[in-house]
Kinemage of the C-alpha trace (Angstrom):
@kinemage 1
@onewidth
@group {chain A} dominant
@subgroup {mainchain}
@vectorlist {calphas} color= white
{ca unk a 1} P 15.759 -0.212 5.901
{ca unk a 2} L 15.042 -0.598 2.131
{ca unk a 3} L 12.468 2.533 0.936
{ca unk a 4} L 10.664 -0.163 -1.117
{ca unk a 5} L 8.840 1.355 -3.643
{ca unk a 6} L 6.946 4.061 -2.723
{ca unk a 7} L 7.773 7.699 -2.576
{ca unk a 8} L 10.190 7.563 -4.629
{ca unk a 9} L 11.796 4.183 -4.970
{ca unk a 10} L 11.252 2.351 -8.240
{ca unk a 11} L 11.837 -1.644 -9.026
{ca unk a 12} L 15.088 -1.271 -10.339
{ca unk a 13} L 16.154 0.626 -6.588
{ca unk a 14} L 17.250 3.856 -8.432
{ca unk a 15} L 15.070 6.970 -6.189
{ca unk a 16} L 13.026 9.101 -8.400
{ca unk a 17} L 13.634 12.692 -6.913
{ca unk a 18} L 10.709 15.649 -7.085
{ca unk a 19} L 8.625 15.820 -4.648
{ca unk a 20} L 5.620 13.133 -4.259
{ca unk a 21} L 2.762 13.305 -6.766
{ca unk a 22} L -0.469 14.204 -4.957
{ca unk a 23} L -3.327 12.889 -7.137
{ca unk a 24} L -6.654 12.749 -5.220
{ca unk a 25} L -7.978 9.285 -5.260
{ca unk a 26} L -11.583 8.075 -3.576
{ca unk a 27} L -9.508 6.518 -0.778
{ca unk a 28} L -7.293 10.061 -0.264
{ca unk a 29} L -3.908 11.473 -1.289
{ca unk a 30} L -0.717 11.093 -0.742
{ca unk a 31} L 1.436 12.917 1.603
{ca unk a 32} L 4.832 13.979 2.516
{ca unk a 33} L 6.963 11.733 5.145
{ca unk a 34} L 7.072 14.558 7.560
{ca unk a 35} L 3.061 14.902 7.454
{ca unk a 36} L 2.515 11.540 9.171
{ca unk a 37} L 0.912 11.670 12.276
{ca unk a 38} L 0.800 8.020 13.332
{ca unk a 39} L 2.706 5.335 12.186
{ca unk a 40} L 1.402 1.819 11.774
{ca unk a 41} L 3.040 -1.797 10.836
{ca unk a 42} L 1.459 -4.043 8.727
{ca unk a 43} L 3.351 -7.236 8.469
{ca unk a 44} L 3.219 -9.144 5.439
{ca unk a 45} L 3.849 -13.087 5.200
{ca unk a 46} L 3.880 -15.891 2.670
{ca unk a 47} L 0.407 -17.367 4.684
{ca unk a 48} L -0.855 -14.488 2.567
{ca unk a 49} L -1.953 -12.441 5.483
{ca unk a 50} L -1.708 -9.132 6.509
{ca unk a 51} L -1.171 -8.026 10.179
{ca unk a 52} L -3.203 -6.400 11.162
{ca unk a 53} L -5.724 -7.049 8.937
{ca unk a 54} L -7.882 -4.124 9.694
{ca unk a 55} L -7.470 -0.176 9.946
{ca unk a 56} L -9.678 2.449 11.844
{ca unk a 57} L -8.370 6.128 10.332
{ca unk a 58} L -10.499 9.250 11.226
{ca unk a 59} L -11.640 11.486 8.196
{ca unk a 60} L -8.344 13.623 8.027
{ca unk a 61} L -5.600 11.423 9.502
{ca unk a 62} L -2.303 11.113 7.487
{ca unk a 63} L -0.556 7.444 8.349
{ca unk a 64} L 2.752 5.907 7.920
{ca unk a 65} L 1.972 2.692 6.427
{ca unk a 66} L 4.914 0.452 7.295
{ca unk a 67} L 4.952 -2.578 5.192
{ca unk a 68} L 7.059 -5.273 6.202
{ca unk a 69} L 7.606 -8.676 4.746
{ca unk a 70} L 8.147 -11.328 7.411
{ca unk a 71} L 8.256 -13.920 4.203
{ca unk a 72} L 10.669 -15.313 1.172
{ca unk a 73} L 8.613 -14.165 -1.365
{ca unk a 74} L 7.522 -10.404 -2.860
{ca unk a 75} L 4.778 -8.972 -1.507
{ca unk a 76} L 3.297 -5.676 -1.871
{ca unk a 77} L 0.343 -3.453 -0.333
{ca unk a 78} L -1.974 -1.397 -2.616
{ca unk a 79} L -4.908 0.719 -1.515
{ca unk a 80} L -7.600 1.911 -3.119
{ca unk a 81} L -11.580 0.545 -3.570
{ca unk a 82} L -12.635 -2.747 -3.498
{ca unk a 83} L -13.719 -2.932 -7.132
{ca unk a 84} L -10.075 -1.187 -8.455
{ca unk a 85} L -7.915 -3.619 -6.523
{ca unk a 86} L -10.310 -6.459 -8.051
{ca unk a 87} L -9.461 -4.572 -11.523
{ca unk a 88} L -5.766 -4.453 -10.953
{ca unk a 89} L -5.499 -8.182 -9.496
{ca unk a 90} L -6.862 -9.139 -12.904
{ca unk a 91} L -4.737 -6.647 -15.034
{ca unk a 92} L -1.665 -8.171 -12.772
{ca unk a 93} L -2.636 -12.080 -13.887
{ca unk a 94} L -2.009 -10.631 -17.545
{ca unk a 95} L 0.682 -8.444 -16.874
{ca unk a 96} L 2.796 -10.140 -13.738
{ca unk a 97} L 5.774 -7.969 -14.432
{ca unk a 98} L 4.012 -4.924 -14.659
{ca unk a 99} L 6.008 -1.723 -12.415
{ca unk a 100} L 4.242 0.179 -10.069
{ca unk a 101} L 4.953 3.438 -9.391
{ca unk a 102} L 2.086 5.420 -7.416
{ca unk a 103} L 2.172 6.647 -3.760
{ca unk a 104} L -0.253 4.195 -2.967
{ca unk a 105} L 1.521 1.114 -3.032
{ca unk a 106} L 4.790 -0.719 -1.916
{ca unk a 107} L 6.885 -3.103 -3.052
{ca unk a 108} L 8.268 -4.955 -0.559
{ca unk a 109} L 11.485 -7.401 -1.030
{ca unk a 110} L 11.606 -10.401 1.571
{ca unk a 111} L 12.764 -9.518 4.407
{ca unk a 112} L 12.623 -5.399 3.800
{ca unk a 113} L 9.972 -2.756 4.905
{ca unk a 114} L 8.247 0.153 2.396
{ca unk a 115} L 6.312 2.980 3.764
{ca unk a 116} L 3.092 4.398 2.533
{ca unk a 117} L 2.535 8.046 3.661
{ca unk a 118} L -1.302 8.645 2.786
{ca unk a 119} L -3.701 11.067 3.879
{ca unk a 120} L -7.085 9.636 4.366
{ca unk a 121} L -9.796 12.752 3.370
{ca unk a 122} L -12.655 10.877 2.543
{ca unk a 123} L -14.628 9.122 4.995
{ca unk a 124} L -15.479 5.353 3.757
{ca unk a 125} L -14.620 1.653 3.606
{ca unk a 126} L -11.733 1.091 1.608
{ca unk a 127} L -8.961 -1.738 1.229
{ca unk a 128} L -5.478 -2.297 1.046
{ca unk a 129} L -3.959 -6.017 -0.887
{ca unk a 130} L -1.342 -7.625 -2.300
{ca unk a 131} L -1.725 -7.589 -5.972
{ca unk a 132} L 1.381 -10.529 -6.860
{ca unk a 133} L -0.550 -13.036 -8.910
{ca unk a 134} L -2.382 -15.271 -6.698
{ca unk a 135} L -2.107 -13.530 -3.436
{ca unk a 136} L -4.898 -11.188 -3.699
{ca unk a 137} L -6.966 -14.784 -4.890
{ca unk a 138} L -5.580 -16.209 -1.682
{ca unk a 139} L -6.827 -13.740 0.531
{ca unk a 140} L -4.085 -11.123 0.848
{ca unk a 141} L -6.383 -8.823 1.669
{ca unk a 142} L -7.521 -5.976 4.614
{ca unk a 143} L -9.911 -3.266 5.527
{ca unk a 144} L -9.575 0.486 5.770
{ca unk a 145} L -12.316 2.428 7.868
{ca unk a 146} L -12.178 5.908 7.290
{ca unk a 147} L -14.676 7.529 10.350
{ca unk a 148} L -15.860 10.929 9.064
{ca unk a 149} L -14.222 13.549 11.167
């Protein structure tokens, strides 16, 4: 397994050490590895799907995201609100070799796996997406349902 960028692993594969920053975010925080409770694979492929496509979370629940990319191509998962991935898709057409670097995302080589450890604290609809330039435009795209606790 390849950490892929997130919690610690940055695009040029050199780990960041410290512990994870925990910024609260209207989707939730991040969390440590050893906080997960469940862990749940969502593949990635060049069809520009996820799978599954949709997560039910209850109000509280920390998850092991486990990206994996099934394709030949990058591909990465973000959370966060419908109208900030929309933002970032846009700033990512402008910017397509912008680094990422927050808990909330993963960038996953073909072929590798990235986890996500997130704690989801506020009840809600939120999303998760590939933000690669013309991915998120061709669907790449899921649902979070956060169920109040």
């Amino acid at each position: 397994m390849v950490a892929a960028h997130a919690h610690g692993e940055r695009h040029d594969g050199h780990m960041k050490t410290g512990p994870v920053v925990k910024e609260q975010k209207p989707w939730g925080i991040a969390a440590e590895p050893r906080e997960a409770q469940r862990t749940v694979e969502i593949r990635m492929t060049d069809d520009m799907k996820f799978s599954p496509s949709h997560l039910d979370v209850r109000e509280g629940e920390t998850l092991r995201l486990r990206a994996v990319n099934r394709g030949k191509v990058m591909h990465e998962i973000v959370i966060g609100t419908r109208e900030e991935l929309a933002e970032h898709a846009e700033m990512m057409k402008k910017h397509p070799n912008m680094e990422h670097d927050e808990p909330y995302m993963a960038h996953v080589p073909p072929g590798k796996r990235g986890d996500i450890v997130w704690t989801f604290n506020r009840a809600g609809d939120f999303e998760f997406a590939c933000l690669i330039p013309g991915h998120f435009e061709a669907g790449m795209r899921g649902t979070v349902r956060v169920r109040p606790a």
